[in-house]
C-alpha angles and dihedrals in degrees: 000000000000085000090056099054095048088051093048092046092049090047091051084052102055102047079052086055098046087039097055096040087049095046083041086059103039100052082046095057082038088049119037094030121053098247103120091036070056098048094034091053087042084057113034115245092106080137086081098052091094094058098043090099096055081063113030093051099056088036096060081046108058080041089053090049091045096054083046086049095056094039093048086047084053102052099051088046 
């Protein structure tokens, strides 16, 4: 029993790691290239250019502290 809880807890950790480097990677190619201004202007929601920042920002940060988060959880086990 006691197998199958570690295994489940180091899984778990390592989908929060993956999940946190992949998000981490996504919103900084959204936000430091042009790609989503691009997509946004191909279809039609360049509107919503201006506000990108007010999203993007606060979203590569909760990514970036929960990468810290995984790799923080890793490290004590």
């Amino acid at each position: 029993m006691a197998f199958a809880k570690e295994f489940l807890e180091k899984s778990m950790q390592n989908k929060l790691l993956k999940v946190g480097i992949a998000g981490t990677v996504i919103a900084a190619l959204c936000c430091f290239t042009p790609i989503l201004v691009i997509l946004f202007g191909i279809i039609g929601l360049s509107t919503f250019v201006g506000y990108l920042d007010y999203v993007l920002l606060p979203t590569l940060l909760a990514f970036i502290l929960l990468t810290i988060y995984a790799l923080w959880k890793r490290n004590i086990q």
